[in-house]
C-alpha positions as a LaTeX table, in Angstrom:
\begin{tabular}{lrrr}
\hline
Residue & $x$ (\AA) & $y$ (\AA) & $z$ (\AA) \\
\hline
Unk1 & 33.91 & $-101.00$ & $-34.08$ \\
Unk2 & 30.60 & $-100.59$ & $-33.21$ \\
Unk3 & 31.00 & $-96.86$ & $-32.30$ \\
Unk4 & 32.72 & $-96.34$ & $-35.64$ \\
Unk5 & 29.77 & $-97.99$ & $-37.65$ \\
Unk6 & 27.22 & $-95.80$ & $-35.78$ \\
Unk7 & 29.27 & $-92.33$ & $-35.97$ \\
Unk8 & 29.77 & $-93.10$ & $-40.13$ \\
Unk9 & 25.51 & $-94.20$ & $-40.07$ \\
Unk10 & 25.17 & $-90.36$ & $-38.21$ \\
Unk11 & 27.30 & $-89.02$ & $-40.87$ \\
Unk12 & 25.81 & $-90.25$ & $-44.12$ \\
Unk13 & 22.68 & $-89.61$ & $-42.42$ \\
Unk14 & 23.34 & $-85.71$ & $-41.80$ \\
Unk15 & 24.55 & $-85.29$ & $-44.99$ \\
Unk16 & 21.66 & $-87.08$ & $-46.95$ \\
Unk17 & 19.63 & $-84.17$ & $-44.47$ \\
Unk18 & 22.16 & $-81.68$ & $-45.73$ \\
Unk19 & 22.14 & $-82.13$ & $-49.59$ \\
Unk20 & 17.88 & $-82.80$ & $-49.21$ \\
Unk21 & 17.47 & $-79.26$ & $-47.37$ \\
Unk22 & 20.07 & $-77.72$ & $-50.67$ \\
Unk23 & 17.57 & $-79.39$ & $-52.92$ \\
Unk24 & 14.56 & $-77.91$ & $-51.49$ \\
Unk25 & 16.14 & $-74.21$ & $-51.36$ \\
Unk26 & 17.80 & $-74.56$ & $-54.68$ \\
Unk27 & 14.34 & $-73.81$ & $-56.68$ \\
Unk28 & 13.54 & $-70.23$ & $-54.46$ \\
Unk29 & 17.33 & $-69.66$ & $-54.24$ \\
Unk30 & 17.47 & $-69.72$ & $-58.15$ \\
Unk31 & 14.26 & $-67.88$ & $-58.00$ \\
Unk32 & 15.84 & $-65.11$ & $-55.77$ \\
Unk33 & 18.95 & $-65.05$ & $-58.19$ \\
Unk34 & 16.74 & $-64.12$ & $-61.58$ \\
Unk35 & 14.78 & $-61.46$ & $-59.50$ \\
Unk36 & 17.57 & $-59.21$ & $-59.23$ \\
Unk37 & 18.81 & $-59.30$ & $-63.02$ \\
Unk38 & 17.94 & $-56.63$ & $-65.47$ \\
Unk39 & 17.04 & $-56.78$ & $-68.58$ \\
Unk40 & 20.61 & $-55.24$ & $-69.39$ \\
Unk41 & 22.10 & $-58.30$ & $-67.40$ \\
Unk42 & 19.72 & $-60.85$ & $-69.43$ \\
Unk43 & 20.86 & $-59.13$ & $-73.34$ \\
Unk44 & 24.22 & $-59.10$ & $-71.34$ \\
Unk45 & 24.71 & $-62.84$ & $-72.22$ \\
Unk46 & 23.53 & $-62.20$ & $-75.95$ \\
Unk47 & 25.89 & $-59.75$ & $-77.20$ \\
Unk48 & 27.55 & $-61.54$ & $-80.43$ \\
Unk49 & 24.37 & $-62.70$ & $-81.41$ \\
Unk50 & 21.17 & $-61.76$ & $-83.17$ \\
Unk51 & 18.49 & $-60.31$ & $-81.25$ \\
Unk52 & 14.84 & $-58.41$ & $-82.13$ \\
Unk53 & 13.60 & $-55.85$ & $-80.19$ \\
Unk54 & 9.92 & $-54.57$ & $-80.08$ \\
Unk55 & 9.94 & $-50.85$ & $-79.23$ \\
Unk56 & 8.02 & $-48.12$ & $-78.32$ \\
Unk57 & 7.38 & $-45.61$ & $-81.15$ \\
Unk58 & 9.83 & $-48.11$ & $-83.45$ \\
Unk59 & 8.58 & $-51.16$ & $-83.68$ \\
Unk60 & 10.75 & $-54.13$ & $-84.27$ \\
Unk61 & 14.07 & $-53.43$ & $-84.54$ \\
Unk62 & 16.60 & $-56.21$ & $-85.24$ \\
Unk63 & 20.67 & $-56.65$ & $-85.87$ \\
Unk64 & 23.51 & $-58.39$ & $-84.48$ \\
Unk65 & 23.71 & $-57.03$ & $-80.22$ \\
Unk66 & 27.42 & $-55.31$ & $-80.13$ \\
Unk67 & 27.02 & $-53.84$ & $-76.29$ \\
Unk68 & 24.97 & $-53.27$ & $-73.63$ \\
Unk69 & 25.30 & $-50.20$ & $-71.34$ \\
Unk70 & 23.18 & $-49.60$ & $-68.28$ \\
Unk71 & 19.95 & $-48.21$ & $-70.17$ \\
Unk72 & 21.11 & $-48.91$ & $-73.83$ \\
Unk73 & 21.91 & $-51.45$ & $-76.49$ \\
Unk74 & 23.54 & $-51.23$ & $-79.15$ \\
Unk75 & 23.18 & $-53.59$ & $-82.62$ \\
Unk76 & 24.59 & $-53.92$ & $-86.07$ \\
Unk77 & 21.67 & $-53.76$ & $-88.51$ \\
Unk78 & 23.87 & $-55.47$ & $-91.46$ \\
Unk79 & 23.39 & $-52.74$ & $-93.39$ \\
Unk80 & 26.55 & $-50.33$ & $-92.42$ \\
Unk81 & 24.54 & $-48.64$ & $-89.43$ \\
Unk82 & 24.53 & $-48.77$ & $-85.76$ \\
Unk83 & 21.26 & $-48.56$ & $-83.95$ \\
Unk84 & 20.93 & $-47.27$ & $-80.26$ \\
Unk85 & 18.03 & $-48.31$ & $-78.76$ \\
Unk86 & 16.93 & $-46.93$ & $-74.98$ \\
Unk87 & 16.26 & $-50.41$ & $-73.11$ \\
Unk88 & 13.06 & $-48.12$ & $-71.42$ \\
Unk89 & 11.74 & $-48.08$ & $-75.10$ \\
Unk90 & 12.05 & $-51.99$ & $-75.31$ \\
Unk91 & 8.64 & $-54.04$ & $-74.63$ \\
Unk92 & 9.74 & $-57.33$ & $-75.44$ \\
Unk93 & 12.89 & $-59.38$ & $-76.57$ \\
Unk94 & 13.56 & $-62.35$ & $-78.50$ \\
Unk95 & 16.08 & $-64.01$ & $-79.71$ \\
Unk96 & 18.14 & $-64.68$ & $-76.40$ \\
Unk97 & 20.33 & $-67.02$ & $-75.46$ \\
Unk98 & 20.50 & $-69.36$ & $-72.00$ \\
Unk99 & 23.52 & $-67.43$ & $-70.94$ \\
Unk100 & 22.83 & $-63.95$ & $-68.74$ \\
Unk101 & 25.83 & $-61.75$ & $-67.68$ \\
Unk102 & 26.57 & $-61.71$ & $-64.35$ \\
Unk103 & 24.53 & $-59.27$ & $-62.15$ \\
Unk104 & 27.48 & $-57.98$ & $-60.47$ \\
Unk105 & 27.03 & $-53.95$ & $-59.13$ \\
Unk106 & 28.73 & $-52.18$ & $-62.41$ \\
Unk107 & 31.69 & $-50.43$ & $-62.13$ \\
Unk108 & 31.64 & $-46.12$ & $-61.71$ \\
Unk109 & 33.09 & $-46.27$ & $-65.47$ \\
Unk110 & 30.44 & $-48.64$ & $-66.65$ \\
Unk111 & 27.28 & $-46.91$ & $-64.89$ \\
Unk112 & 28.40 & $-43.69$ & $-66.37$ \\
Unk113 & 28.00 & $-44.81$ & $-69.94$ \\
Unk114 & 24.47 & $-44.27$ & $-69.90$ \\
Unk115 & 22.77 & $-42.80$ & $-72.97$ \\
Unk116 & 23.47 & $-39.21$ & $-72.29$ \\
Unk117 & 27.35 & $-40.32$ & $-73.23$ \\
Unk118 & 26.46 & $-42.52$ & $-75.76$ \\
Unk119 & 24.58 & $-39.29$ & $-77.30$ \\
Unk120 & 27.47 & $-37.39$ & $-76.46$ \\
Unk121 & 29.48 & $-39.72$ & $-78.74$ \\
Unk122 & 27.35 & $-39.12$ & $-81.72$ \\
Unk123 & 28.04 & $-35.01$ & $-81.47$ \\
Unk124 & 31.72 & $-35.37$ & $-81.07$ \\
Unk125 & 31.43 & $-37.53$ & $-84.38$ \\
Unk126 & 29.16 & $-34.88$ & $-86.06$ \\
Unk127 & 27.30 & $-38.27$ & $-87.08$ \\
Unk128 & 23.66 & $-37.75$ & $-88.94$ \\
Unk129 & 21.20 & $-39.60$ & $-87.12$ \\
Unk130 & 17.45 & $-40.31$ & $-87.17$ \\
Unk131 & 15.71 & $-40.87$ & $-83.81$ \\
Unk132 & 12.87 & $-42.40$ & $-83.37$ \\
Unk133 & 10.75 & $-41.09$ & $-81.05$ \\
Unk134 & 8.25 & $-42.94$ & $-78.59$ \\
Unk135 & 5.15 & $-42.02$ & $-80.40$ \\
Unk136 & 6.67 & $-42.86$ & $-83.56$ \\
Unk137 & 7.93 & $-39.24$ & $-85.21$ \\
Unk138 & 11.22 & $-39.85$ & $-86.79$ \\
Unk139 & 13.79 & $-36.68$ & $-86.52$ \\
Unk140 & 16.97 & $-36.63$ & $-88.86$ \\
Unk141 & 20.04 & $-34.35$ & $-88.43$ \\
Unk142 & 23.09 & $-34.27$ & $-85.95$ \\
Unk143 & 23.39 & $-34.18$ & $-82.39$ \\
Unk144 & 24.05 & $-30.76$ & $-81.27$ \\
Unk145 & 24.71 & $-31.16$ & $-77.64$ \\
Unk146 & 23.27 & $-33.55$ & $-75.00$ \\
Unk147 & 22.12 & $-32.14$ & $-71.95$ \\
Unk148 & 20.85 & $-33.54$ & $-68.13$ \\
Unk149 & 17.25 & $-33.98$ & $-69.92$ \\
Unk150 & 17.36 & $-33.56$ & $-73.57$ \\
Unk151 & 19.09 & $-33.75$ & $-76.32$ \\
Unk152 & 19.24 & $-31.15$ & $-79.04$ \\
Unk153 & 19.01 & $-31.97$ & $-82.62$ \\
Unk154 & 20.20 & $-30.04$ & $-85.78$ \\
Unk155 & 17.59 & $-31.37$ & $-88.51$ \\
Unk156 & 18.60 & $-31.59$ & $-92.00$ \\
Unk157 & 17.87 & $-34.26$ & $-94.92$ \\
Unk158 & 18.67 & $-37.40$ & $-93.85$ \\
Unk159 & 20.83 & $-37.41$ & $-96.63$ \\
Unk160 & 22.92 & $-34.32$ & $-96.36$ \\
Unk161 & 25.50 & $-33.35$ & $-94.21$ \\
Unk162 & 25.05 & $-30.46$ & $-91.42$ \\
Unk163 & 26.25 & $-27.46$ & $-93.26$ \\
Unk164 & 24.56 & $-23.95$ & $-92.24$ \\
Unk165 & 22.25 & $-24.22$ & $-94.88$ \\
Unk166 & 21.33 & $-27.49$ & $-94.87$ \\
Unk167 & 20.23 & $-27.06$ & $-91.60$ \\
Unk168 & 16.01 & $-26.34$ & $-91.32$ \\
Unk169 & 15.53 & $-25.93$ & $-87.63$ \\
Unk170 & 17.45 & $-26.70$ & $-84.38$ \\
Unk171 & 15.04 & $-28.94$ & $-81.78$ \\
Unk172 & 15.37 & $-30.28$ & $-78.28$ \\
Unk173 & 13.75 & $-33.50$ & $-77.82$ \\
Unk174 & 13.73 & $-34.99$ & $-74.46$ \\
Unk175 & 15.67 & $-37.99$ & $-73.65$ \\
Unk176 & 12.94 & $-40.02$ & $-72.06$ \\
Unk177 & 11.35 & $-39.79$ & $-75.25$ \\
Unk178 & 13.96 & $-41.26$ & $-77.48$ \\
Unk179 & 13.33 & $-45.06$ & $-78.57$ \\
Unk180 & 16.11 & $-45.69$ & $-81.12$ \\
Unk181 & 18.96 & $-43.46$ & $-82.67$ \\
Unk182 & 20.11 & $-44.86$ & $-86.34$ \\
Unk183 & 23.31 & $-43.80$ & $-87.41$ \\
Unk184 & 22.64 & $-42.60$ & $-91.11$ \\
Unk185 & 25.40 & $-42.04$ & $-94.14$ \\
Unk186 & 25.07 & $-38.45$ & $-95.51$ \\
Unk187 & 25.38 & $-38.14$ & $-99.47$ \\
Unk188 & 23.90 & $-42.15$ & $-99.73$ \\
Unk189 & 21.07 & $-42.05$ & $-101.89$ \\
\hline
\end{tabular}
């Protein structure tokens, strides 16, 4: 009995040690866990809801988040358009919620969706956008073609369509200096 009683007092007392060494490590260990997310990981958690973000070039730019990619977000400004916004653009956030999406390594699919595609996306549609560069020119027309580097804009009136003579000038812009792409509705006053 007496053996019992002092193998059981070992016992609680190990795991009273255990569970006090967890509680000292959980604080760095938590710590350690934030320092790897992104900030894609951290708006990861947001998407459904309403975020602001201050850009480069754009200022704030606000709207319901609809996806995150590796180096872009996308919102829903309420008003019919989407806005792409380069997450190297974005200085600050707000608006987000507790939850962050996991910071799990992203699937070959996933990391390939990077803006280049998302670019790509808008010249199959032939959609008229205005982007908003990092020192705060705006550009209107369609997206041509996207290449390693740039991407090459028709410009046109923001409200016309890209017919050959709508079209003033053809311009590449490189992709390090676009802050936010807004999707625009030709022939809307």
């Amino acid at each position: 009995m007496r053996w019992q009683q002092l193998f059981a007092d070992l016992e609680a007392e190990f795991e009273e040690s255990a569970a006090g060494e967890e509680r000292a490590q959980l604080p760095s260990r938590s710590r350690a866990e934030v320092g790897i997310l992104r900030l894609a990981d951290r708006l990861g958690g947001a998407v459904g809801g309403r975020v602001s973000l201050r850009c480069r070039g754009a200022g704030e730019v606000a709207g319901v988040l609809t996806d995150v990619g590796p180096d872009w977000v996308l919102l829903d400004d309420g008003q019919g358009r989407e806005v792409l916004v380069a997450l190297p653009a974005v200085v600050a956030v707000t608006g987000l919620v507790r939850a962050t999406a996991p910071a799990e390594p992203a699937s070959a699919v996933r990391a390939a969706l990077d803006l280049r595609r998302a670019l790509r996306g808008l010249a199959r549609d032939r959609s008229a956008v205005a982007l908003v560069l990092d020192d705060g020119g705006v550009l209107t027309g369609t997206v041509d073609r996207v290449g390693a580097d740039f991407v090459e804009l028709a410009e046109h009136a923001a409200d016309d369509f890209r017919r050959a003579g709508s079209v003033r000038g053809v311009r590449a812009v490189v992709l390090s200096a676009v802050a936010v792409v807004r999707t625009l509705v030709p022939g809307a006053a």
